[in-house]
N, C-alpha and C positions, 0 to 999 in steps of 0.2 A: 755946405761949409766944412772944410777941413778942421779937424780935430790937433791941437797941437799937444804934446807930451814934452814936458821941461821945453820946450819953445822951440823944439823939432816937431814939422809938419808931419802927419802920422799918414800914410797910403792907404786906402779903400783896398775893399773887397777884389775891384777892377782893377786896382793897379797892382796890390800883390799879382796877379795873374796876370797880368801883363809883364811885368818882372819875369817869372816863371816863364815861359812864354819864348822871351829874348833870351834867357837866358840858353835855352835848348838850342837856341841856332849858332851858339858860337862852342867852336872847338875844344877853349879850353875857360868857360864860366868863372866868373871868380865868386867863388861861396857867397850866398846870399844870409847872413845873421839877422833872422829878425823877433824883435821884442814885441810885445804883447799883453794885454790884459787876460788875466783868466776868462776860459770863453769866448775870444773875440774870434773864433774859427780858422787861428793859425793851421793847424794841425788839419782838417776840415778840405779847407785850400788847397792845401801843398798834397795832399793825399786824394782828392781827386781829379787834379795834375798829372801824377802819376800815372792813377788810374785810366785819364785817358789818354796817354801815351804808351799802354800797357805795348801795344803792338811791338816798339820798338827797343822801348828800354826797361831794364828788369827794377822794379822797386824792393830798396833796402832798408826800411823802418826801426832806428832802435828810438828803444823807449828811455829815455839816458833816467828817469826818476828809479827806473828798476834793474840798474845795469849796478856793479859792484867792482868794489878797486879788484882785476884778478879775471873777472869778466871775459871769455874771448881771449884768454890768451897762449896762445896754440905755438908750438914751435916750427917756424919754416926752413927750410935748408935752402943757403945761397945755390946757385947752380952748379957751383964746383963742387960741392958740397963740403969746402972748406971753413961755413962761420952756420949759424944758427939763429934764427931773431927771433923773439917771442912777442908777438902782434897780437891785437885783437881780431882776428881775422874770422871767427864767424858770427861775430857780428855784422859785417860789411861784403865779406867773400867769399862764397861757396865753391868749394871744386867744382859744382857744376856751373857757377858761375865764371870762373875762371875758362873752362872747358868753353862755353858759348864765346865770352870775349865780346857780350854787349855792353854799350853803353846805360849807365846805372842812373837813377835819381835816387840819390842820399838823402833820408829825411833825419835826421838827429832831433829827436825828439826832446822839449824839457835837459836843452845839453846844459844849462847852470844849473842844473842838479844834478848830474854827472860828480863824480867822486872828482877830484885833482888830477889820479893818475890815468883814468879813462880818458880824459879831455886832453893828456899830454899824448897817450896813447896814437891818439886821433888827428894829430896834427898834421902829418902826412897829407890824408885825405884832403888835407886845406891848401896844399902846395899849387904851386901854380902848374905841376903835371901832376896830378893827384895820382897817389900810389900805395901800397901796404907791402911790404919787405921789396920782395924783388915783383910783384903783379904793379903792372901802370893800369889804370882805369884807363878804357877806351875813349876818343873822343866825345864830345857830346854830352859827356855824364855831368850831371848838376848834383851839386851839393849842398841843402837848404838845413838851416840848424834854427831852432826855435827857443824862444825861452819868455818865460815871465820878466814884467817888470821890477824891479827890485824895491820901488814900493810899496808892492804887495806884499811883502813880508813872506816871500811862498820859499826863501832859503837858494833864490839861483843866484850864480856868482858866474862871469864867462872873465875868465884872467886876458888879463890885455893882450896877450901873445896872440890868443885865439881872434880878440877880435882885430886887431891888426892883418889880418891873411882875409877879413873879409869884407864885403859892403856889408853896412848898417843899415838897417831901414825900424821904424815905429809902426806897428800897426794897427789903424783904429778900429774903435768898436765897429762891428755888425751894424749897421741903419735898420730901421722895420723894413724897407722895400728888399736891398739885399738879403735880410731873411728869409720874407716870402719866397724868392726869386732862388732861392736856394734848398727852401725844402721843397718846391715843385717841382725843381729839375733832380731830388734827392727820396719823392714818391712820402713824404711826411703827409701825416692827416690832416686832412683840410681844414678841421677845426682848431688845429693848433697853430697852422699858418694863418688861420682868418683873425685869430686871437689875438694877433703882435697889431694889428689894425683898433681895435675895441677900447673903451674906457682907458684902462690904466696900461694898455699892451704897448704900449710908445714908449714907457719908461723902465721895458726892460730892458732896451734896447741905449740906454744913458749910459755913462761912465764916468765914477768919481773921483778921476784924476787927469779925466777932460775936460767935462763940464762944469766943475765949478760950484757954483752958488744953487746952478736949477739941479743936480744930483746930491747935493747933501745931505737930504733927512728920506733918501731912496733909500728901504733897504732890503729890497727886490735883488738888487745889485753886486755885484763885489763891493763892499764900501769899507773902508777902516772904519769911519763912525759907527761901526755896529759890529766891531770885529768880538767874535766871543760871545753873541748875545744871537747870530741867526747862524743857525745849521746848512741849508740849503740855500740857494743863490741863482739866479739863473745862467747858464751857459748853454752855446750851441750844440754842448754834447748833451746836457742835462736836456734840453728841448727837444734834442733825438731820442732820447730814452723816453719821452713824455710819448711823442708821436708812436715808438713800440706799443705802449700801456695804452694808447686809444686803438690802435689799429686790432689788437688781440680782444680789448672789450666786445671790437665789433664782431669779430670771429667766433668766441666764444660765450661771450655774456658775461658779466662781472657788474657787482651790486653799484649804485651810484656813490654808494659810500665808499667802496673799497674804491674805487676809482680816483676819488677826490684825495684820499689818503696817497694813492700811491703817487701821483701827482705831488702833492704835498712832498713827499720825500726823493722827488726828482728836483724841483724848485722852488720851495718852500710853500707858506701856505697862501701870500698875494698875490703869486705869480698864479699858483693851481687855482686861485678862482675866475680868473679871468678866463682860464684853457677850459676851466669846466662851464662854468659860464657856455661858450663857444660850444660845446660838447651837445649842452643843452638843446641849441636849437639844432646840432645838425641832425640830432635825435629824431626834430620835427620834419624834417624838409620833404618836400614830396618826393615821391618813387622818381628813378632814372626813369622807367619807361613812359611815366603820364608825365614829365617834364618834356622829353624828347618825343612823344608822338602824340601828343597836344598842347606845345608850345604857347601857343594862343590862347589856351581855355583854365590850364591845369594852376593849381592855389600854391599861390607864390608868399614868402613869408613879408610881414607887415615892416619887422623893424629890421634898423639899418644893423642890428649884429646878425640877423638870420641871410637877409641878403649878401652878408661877406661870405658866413660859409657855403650859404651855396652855390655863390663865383667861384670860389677857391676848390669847391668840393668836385664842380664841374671840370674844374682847369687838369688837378691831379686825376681824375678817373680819363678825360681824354689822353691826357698824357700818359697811362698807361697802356694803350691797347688801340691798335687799326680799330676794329670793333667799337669802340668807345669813340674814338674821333670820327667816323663818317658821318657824326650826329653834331659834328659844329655848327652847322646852318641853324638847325632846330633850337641848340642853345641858345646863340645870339638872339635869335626870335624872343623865346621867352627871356631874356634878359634885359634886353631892350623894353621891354613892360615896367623894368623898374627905373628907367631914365635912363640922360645919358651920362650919369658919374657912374654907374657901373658899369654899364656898355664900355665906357673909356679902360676903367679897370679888366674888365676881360680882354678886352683889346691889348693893352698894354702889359700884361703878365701872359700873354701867348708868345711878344715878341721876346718875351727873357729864355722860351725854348728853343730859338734859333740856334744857340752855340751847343745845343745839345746833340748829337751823333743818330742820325734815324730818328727823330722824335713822329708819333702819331699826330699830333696836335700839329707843328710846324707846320706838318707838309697835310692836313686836311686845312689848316687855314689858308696855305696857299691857292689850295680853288674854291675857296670862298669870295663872293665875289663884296659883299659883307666886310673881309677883311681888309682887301681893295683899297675899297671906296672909305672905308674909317681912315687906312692908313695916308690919301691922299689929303682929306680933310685935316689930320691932324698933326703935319708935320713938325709940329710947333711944341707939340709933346716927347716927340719921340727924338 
């Protein structure tokens, strides 16, 4: 169900990117403005868009919340070199970029927090031939500007000139499945993706200037009813910084307490016990190698939070490595021991690495005959 924001329908995950997407195929894109809830993985999106378009077009990232009136402003000489303009130009323009002459993806980060004179600065780039003194951007260059809602109270402001030069779009919260589906294809710890599944992990995933009546006394959340009174919130950066602190735990060892804390001051302290929670069984779960070379035999966890992670645990470690995926068959095996609602779930988060570039997993489920034969059965799902 779509999410609406003042009574404008808000686009998914899939359809920001889909945007993105069209937007690269036309010659001259008309800037894409879109608003946002804190944490709803605007910034996330639009940045690994870029990233995978690195091949052909060079990404230009300002962070407008750190940028200052004065900012990038460099003197250019017309080519007669009769006048002078003073642009923001390293911000957006490198000689070396200038020198190549590829097309750019512009991310204007947090641009309602940009000072006045930065964002009047900037208005060029919003032209319908996008340019900085005398340089025209190359075809193909996309220009994406992001900001908070403004009743978040977070201080963004985008003056109407600005938003006249572009499309509007809302963009809604993060779902639990898009999260998962995003910190797989983004190598997060399996215990944190298994988490947004568990007890209370659905509701961090709410938004209380969507939802309503069911997000009101959420305050896991960005929520005004609790403004001033919770420190930590959850966000999809806040949730990447969580997946760091589990991933080093395992690398290095780090006390259960000190864990739960730092957790705690990534998303406060309801969010961090669900993740640790999570943390817990993945603690328990048997070895990669008695799961995959005794399938059949090897001690599978009892309850339905240990079974998450380790679907989910399986999913990221195939996903990272040929090595790791030739053992999809053997997975499915012992996975299928625990029915078929997690057989479905492995099934159905292998198909989220399809749009992924080379994935292990993809292309080992593709000669699974396993994946087949689920996928023909279940068209109904997918």
């Amino acid at each position: 169900m779509t999410r609406k924001y003042r009574n404008r329908e808000c686009i998914s995950n899939a359809e920001f990117r889909q945007l993105l997407e069209a937007s690269i195929l036309q010659p001259r894109p008309t800037p894409l403005l879109v608003y946002g809830e804190k944490g709803s993985a605007k910034t996330s999106i639009a940045r690994q868009f870029a990233q995978d378009h690195a091949a052909t077009h060079t990404l230009r990232m300002v962070d407008g919340a750190a940028v200052n009136a004065g900012d990038g402003r460099t003197p250019v000489a017309s080519e007669d070199g009769t006048a002078v303009s003073i642009v923001p130009t390293d911000l957006l323009i490198t000689p070396q970029d200038a020198a190549a002459n590829r097309p750019q993806i512009i991310i204007l980060d947090e641009v309602g927090k940009m000072p006045r004179p930065v964002q009047n600065e900037l208005l060029t780039v919003l032209d319908p031939t996008p340019h900085i003194a005398n340089y025209v951007f190359p075809e193909h260059t996309v220009v994406v500007m992001l900001t908070n809602w403004v009743d978040e109270g977070l201080g963004d402001v985008v003056p109407e000139h600005m938003i006249d030069r572009c499309e509007v779009q809302h963009k809604d919260k993060v779902s639990v499945d898009e999260a998962q589906e995003y910190g797989q294809l983004n190598n997060w710890h399996p215990a944190v993706i298994a988490s947004f599944g568990l007890g209370r992990g659905p509701e961090m995933f709410q938004c209380a200037y969507t939802d309503g009546e069911a997000a009101r006394g959420n305050s896991m959340i960005p929520n005004p009813a609790f403004a001033g009174k919770v420190e930590s919130v959850v966000t999809m950066r806040g949730l990447e910084n969580c997946s760091k602190i589990l991933h080093t735990a395992d690398e290095v060892g780090m006390t259960e307490g000190l864990v739960r804390k730092r957790l705690q001051g990534q998303i406060g302290a309801e969010a961090a016990a669900e993740l640790d929670a999570a943390y817990s069984y993945y603690r328990e779960l048997p070895t990669w190698s008695s799961l995959v070379n005794d399938p059949a035999n090897c001690v599978l966890p009892d309850g339905e939070g240990g079974r998450a992670v380790l679907v989910f645990s399986a999913l990221v470690r195939m996903a990272s490595s040929t090595e790791y995926a030739k053992n999809f068959d053997a997975v499915v095996k012992a996975v299928k021991r625990l029915g078929d609602s997690w057989t479905d779930v492995l099934f159905k988060h292998t198909l989220a690495h399809k749009q992924a570039t080379d994935s292990p997993l993809w292309a080992a489920s593709q000669r699974s005959n396993h994946m087949g034969e689920w996928t023909i059965n279940n068209m109904d799902l997918l």
